[in-house]
LUMTOR-181078 format. One line per 2 residues: their letters; for each residue x, y, z of N, C-alpha, C, CB. Coordinates in nm, 3 decimals, always signed. Glycine has a CB too. Layout:
a = X Y Z X Y Z X Y Z X Y Z  ...
This chain:
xx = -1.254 +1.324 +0.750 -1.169 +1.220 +0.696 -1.191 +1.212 +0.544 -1.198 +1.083 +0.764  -1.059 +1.183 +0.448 -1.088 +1.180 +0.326 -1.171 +1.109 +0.275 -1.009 +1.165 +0.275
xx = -1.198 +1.057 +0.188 -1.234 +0.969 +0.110 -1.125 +0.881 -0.020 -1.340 +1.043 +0.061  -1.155 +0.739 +0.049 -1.064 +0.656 -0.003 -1.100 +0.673 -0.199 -1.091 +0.484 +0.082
xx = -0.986 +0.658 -0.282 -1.058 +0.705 -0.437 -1.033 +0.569 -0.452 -0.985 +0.834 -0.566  -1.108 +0.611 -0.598 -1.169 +0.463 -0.616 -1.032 +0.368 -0.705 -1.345 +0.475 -0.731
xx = -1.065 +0.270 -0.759 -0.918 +0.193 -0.821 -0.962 +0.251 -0.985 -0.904 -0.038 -0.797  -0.826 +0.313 -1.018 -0.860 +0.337 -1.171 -0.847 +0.266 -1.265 -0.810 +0.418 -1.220
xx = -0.723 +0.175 -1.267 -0.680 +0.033 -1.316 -0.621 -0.070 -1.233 -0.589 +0.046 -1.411  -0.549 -0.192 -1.287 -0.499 -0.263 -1.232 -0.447 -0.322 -1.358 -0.570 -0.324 -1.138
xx = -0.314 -0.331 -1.345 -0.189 -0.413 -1.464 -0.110 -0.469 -1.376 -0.081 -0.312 -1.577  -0.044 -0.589 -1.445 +0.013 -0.683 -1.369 +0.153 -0.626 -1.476 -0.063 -0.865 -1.364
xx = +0.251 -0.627 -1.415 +0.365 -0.589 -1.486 +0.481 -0.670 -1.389 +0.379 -0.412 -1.500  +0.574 -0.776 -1.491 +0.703 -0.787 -1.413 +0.670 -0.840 -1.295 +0.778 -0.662 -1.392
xx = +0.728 -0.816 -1.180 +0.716 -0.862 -1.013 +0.568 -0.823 -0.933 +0.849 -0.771 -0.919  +0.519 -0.693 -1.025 +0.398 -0.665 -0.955 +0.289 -0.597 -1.009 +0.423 -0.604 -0.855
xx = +0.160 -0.592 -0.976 +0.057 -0.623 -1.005 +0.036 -0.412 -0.940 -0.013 -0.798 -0.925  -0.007 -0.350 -1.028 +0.022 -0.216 -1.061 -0.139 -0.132 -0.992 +0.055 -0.204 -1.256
xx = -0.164 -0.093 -0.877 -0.280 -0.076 -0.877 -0.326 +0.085 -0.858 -0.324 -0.167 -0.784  -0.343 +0.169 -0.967 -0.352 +0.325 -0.982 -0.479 +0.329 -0.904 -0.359 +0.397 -1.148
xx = -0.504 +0.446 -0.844 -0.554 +0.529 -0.814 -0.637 +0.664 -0.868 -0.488 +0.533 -0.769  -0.494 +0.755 -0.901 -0.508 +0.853 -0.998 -0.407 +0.884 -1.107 -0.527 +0.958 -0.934
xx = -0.452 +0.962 -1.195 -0.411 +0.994 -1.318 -0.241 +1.038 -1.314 -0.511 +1.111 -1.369  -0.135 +0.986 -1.314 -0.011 +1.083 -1.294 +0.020 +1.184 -1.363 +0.093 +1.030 -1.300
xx = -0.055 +1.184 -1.469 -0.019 +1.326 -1.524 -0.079 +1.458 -1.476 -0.049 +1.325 -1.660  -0.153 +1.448 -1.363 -0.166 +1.553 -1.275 -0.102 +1.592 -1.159 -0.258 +1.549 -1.245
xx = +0.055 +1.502 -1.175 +0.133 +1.562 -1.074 +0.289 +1.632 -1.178 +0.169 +1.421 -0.938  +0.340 +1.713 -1.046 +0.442 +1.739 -1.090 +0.574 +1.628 -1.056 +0.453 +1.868 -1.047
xx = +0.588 +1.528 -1.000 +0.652 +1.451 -0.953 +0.575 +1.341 -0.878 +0.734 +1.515 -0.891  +0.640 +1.248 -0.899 +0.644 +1.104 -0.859 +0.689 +1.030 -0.809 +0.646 +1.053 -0.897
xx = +0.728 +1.013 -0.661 +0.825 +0.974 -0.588 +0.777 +0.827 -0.487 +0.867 +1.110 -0.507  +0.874 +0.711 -0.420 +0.792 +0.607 -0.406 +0.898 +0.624 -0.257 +0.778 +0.460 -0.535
xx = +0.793 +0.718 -0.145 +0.874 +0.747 -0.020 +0.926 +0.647 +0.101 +0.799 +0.837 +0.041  +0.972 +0.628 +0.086 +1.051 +0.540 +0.217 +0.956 +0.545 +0.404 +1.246 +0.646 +0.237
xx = +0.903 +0.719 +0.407 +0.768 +0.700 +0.498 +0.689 +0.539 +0.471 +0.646 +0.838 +0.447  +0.612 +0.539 +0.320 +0.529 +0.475 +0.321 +0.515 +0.352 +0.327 +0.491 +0.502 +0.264
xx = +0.648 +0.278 +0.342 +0.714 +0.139 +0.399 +0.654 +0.101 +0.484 +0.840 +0.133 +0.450  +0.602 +0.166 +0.582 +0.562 +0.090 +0.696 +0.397 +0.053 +0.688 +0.600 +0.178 +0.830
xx = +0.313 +0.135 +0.660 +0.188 +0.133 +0.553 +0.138 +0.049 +0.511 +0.196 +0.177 +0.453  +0.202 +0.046 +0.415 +0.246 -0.060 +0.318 +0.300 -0.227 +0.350 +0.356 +0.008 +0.255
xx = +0.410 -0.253 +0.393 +0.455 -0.367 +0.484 +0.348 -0.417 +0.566 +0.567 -0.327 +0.575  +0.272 -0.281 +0.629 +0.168 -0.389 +0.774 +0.068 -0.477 +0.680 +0.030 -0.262 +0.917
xx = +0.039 -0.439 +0.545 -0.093 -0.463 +0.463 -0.056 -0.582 +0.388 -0.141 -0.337 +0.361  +0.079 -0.552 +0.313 +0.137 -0.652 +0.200 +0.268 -0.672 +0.158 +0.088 -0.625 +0.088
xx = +0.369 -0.811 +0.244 +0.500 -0.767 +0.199 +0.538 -0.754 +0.121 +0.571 -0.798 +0.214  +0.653 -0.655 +0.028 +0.721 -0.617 -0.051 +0.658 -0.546 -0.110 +0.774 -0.687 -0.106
xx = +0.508 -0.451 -0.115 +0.470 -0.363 -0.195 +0.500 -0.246 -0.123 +0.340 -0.378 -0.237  +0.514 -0.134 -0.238 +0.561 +0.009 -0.277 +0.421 +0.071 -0.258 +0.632 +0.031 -0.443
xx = +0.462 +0.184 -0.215 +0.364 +0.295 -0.209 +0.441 +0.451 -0.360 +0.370 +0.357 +0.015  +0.336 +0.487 -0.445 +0.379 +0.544 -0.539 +0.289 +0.701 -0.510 +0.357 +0.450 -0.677
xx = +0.382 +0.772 -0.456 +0.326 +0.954 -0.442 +0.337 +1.063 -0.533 +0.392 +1.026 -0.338  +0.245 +1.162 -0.593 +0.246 +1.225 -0.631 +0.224 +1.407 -0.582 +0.200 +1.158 -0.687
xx = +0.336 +1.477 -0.603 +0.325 +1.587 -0.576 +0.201 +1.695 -0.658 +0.456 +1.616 -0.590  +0.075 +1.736 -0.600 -0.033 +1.812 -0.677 +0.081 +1.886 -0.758 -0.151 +1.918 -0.580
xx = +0.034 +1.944 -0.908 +0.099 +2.064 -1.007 +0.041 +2.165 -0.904 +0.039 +2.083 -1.198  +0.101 +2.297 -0.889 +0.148 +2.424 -0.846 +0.120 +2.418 -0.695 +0.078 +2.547 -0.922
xx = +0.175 +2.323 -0.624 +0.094 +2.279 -0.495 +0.186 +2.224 -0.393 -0.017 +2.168 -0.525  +0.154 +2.188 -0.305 +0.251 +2.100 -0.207 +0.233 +1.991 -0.126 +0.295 +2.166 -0.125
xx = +0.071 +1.968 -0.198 +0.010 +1.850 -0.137 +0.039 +1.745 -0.257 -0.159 +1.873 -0.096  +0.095 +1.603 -0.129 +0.118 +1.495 -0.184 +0.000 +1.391 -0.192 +0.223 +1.452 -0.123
xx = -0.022 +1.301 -0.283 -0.138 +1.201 -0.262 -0.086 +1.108 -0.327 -0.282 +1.232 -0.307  -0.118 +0.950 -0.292 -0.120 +0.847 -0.316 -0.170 +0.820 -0.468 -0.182 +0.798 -0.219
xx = -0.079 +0.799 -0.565 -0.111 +0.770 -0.740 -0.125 +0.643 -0.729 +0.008 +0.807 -0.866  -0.025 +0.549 -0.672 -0.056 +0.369 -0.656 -0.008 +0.314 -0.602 -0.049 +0.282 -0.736
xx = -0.017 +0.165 -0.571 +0.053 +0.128 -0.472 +0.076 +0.011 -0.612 -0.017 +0.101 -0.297  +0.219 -0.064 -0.583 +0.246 -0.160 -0.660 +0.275 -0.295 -0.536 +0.375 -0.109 -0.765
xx = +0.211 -0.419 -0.537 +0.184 -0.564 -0.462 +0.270 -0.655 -0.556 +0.003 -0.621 -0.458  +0.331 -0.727 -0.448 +0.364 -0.817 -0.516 +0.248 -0.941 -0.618 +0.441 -0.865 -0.414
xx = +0.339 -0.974 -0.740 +0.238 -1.044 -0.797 +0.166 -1.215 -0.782 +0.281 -1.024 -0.909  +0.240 -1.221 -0.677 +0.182 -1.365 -0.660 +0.061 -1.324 -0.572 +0.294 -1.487 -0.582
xx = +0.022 -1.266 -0.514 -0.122 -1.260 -0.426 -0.213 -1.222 -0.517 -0.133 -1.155 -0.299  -0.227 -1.235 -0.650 -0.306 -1.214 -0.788 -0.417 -1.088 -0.717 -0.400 -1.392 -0.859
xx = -0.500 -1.064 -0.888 -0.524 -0.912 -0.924 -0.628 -0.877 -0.790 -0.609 -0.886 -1.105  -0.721 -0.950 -0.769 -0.842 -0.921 -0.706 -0.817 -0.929 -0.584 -0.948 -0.994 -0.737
xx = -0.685 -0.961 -0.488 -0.686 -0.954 -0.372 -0.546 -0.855 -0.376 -0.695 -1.098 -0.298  -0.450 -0.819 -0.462 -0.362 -0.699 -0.425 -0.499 -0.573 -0.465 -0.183 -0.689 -0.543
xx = -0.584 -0.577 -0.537 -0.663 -0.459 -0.508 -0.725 -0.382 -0.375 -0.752 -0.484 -0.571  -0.753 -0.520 -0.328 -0.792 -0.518 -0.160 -0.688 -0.486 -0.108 -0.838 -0.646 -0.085
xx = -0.560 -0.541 -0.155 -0.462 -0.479 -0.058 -0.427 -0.364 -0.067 -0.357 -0.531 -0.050  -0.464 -0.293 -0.168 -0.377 -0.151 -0.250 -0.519 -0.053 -0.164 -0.371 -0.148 -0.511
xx = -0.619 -0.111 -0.159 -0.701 -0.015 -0.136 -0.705 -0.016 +0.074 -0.862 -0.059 -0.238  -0.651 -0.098 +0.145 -0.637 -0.093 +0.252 -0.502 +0.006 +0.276 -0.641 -0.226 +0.294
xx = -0.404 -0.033 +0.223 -0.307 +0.072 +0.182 -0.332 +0.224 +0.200 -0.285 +0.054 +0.049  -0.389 +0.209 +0.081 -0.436 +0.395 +0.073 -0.500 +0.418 +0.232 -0.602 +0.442 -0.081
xx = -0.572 +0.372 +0.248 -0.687 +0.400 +0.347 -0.583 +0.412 +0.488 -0.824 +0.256 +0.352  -0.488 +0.355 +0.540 -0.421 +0.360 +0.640 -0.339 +0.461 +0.590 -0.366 +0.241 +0.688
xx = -0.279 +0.517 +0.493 -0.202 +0.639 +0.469 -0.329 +0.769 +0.464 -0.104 +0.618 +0.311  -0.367 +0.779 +0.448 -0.473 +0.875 +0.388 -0.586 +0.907 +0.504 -0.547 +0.800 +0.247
x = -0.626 +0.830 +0.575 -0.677 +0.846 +0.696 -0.654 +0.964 +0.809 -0.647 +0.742 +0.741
């Protein structure tokens, strides 16, 4: 089983509270999949799951998940990181 990565930041932007993972400039694309709705929804309503395609590769991984911002910073982290962990598992 993987290992969940750790939180790289957290910015509150607009409607939601931004919680990275990894670096996006190590993907070739960035896509926020409609799979990961359900994921996502069981953990925290209305947050996005944000995927990145590896450069020369075809493996996808979890860059961030974006929470809505009223459940403030220190508990969408918990949520972003339960997130990952049920996708990534």
């Amino acid at each position: 089983m993987a290992e969940t990565p750790d939180v790289e930041t957290v910015e509150t932007e607009d409607e939601y509270i931004h919680v990275r993972f990894r670096d996006p400039d190590r993907y070739d694309e960035i896509r926020t999949p409609d799979w990961a709705d359900n994921p996502a929804e069981s953990v925290s309503e209305g947050s996005e799951v944000r995927t990145g395609r590896v450069e020369n590769g075809d493996d996808w991984e979890v860059t961030s998940v974006l929470i809505k911002k009223n459940v403030g910073e220190e508990k969408a982290r918990e949520q972003a990181r339960e997130i990952v962990e049920k996708i990534e598992s």
